[in-house]
Backbone bond lengths (Angstrom), bond angles and torsions (degrees), N, CA, C in turn:
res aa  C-N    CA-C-N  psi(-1)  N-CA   C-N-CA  omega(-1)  CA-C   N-CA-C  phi
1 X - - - 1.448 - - 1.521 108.78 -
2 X 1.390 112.70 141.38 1.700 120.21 -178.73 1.616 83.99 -75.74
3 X 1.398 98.57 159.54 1.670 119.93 172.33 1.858 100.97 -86.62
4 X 1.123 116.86 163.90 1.468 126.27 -161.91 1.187 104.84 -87.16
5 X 1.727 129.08 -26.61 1.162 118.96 155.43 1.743 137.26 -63.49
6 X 1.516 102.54 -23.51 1.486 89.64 176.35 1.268 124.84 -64.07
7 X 1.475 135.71 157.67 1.324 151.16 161.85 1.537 119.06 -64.07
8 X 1.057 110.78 32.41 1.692 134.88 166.92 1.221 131.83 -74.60
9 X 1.408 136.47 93.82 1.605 122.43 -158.48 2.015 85.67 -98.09
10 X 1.224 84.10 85.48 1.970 91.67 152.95 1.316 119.85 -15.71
11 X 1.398 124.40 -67.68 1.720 141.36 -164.87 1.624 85.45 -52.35
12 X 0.999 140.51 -14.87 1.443 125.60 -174.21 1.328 104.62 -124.84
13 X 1.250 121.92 0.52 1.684 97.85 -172.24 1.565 92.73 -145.16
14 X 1.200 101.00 130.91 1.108 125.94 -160.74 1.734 121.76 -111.37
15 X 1.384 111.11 85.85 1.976 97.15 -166.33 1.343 98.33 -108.02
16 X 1.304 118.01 131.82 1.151 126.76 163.02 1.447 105.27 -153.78
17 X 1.510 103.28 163.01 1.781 110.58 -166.93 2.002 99.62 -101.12
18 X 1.338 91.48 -151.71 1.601 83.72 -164.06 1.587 126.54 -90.14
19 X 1.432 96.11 9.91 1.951 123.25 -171.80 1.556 74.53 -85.61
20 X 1.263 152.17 -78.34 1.408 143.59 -137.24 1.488 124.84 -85.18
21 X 1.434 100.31 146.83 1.478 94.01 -179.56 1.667 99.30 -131.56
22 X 1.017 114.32 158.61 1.998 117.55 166.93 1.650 100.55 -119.04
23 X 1.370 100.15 134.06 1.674 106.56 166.67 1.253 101.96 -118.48
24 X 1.124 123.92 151.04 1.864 134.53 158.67 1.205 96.21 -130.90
25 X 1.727 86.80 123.82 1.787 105.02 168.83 1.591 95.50 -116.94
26 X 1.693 96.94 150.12 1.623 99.24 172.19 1.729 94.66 -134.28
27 X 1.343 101.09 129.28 1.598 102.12 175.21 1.666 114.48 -93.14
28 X 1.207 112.56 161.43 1.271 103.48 -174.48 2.116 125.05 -73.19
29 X 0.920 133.90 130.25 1.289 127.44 -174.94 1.574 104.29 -42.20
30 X 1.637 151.63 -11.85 1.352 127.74 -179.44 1.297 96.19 -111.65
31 X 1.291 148.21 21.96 1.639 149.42 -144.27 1.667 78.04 -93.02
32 X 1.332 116.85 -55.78 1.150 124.38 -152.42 2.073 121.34 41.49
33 X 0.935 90.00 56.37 2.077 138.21 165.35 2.186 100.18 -73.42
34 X 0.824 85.58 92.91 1.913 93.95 162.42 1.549 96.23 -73.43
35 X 1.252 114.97 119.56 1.593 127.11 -171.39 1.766 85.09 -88.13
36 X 1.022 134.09 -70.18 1.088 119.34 -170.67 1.975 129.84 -64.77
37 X 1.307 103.70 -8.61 1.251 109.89 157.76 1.848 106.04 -73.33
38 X 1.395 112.10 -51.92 1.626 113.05 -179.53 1.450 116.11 -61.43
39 X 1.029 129.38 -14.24 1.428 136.71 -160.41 1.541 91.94 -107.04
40 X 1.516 140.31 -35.78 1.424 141.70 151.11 1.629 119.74 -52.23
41 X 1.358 101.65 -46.53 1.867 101.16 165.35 1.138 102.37 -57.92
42 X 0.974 126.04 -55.26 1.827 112.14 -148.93 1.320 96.86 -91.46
43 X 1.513 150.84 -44.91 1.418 133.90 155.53 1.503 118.51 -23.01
44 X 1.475 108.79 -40.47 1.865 100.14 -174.02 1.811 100.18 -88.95
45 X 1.821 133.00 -20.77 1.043 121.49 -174.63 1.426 106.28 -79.74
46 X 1.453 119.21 -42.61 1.601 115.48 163.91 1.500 126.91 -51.24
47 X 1.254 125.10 -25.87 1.487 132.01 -172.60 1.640 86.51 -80.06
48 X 1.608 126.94 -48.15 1.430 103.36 -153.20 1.651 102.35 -89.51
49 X 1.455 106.06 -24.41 1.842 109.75 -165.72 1.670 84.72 -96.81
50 X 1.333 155.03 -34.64 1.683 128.03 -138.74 2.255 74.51 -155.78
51 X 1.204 129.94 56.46 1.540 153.82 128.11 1.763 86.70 -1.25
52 X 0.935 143.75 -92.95 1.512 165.28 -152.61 1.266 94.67 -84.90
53 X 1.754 153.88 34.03 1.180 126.05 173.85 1.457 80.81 -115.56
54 X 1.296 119.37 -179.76 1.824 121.39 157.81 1.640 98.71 -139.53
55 X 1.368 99.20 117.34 1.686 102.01 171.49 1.245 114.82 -116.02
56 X 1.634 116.78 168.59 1.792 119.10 -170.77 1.915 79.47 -148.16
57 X 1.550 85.62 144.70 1.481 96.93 166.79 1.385 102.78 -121.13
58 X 1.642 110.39 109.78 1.528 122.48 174.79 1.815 119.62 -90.53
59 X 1.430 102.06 136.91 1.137 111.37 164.41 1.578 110.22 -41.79
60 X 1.627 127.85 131.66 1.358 124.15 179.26 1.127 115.38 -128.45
61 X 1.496 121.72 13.73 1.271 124.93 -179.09 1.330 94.42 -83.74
62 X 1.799 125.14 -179.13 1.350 141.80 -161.56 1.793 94.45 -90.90
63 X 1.034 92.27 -59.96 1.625 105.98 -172.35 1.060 127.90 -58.66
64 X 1.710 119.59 -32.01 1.722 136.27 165.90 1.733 107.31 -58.81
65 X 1.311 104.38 -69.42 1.445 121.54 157.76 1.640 134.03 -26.69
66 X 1.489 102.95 -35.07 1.445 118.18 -179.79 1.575 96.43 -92.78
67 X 1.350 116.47 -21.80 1.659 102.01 -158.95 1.448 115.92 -107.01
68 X 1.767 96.58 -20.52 1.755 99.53 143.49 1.503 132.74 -68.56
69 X 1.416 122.67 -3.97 1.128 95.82 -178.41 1.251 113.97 101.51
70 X 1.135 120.24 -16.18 1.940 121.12 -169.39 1.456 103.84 101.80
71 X 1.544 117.77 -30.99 1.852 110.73 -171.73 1.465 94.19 -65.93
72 X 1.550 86.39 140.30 1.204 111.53 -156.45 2.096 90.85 -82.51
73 X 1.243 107.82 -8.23 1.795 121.08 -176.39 1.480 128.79 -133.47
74 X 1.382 130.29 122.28 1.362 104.09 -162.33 1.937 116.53 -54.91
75 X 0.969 123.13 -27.44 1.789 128.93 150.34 1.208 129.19 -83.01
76 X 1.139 105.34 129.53 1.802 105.30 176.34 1.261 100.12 -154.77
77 X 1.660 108.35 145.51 1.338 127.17 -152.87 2.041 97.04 -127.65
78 X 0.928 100.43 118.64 1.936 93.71 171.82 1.393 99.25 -109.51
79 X 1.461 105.40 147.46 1.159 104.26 178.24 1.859 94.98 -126.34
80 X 1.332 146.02 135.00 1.126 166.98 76.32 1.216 151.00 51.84
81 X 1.064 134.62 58.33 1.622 92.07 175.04 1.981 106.62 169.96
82 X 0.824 106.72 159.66 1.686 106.51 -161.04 1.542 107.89 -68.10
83 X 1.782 128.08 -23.24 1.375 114.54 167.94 1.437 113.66 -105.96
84 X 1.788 121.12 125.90 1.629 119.47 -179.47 1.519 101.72 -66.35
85 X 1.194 133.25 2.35 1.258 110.27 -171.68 2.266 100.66 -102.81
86 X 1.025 91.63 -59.90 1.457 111.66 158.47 1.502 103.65 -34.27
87 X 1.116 141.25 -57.70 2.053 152.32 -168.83 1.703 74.75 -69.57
88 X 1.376 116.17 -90.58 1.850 109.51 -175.01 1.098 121.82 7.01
89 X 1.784 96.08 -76.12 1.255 98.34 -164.11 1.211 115.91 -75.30
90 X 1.329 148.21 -3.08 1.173 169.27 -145.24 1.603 117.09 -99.20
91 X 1.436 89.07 -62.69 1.573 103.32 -179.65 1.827 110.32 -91.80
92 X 1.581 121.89 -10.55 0.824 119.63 127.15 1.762 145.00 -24.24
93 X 1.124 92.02 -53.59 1.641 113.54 -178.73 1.757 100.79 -70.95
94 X 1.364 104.44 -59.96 1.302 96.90 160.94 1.775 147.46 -46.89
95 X 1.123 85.29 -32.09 1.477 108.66 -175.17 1.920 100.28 -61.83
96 X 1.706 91.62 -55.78 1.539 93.09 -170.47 2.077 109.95 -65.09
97 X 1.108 117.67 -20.87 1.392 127.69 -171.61 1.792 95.57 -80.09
98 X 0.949 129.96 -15.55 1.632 130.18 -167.20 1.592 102.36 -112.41
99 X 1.113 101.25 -25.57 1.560 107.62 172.04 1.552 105.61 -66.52
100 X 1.106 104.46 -58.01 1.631 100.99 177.50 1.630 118.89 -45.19
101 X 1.115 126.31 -5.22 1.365 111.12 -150.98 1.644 89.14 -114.54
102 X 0.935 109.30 115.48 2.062 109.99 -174.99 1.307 104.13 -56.15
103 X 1.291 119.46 -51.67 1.613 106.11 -166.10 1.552 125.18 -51.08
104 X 1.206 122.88 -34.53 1.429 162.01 -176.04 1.620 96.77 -66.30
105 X 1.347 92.40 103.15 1.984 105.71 177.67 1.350 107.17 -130.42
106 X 1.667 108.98 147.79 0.963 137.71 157.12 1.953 92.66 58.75
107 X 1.934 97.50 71.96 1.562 121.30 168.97 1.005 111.12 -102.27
108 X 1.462 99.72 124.28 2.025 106.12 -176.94 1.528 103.64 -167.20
109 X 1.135 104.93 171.65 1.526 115.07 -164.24 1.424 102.74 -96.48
110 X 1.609 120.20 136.49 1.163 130.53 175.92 1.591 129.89 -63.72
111 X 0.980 85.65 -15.76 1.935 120.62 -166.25 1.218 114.86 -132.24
112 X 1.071 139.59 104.23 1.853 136.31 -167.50 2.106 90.97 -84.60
113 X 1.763 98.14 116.26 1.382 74.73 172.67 1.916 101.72 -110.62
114 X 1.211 110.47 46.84 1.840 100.12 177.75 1.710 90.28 -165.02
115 X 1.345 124.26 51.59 1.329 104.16 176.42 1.544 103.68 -104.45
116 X 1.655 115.43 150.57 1.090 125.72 -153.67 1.799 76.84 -120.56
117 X 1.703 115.94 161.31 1.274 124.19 151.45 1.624 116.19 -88.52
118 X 1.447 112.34 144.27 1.318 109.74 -158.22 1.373 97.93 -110.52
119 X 1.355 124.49 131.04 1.167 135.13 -168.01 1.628 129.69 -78.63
């Protein structure tokens, strides 16, 4: 994650390592597709077929994007601090307390800090 002082407009720059991928889907305007009914299917088909994936469904319009700020979620939590192992476990702790809370979709870390390549 860039620090909050740099002069970095996020909405355009995009860092991620080799665990991540971004898709943009655009459906057609007569599909008439409830995005948020589809975005509930495919959260429960990934949990039971891809257990180990972590997905987020982001706003992709210009204007959603511009009006967060670059966060990629309307909440975002940083966590801090001079030891990565100590921050882990930390935002860990957090992680499991946000899980509990139903309303709260598609919670995951901005920053993978333990990803392994899978063989």
């Amino acid at each position: 994650m860039h620090a909050a002082n740099y002069p970095v407009n996020l909405i355009y720059l995009w860092n991620g390592g080799p665990e991540e991928a971004w898709l943009a889907v655009q459906l057609k305007p007569d599909t008439h597709v409830k995005t948020a009914a589809l975005q509930e299917k495919l959260r429960a088909v990934f949990a039971t077929e891809m257990p180990e994936v972590r997905v987020s469904f982001e706003p992709s319009d210009v204007v959603s994007r511009v009006m967060s700020f670059g966060s990629a979620t309307p909440i975002e939590v940083a966590v801090q601090g001079p030891s990565l192992a100590v921050n882990k476990e930390f935002a860990d702790k957090i992680y499991a307390e946000l899980k509990k809370i139903p309303t709260l979709r598609d919670i995951h870390f901005a920053q993978s800090l333990d990803f392994q390549r899978w063989r």
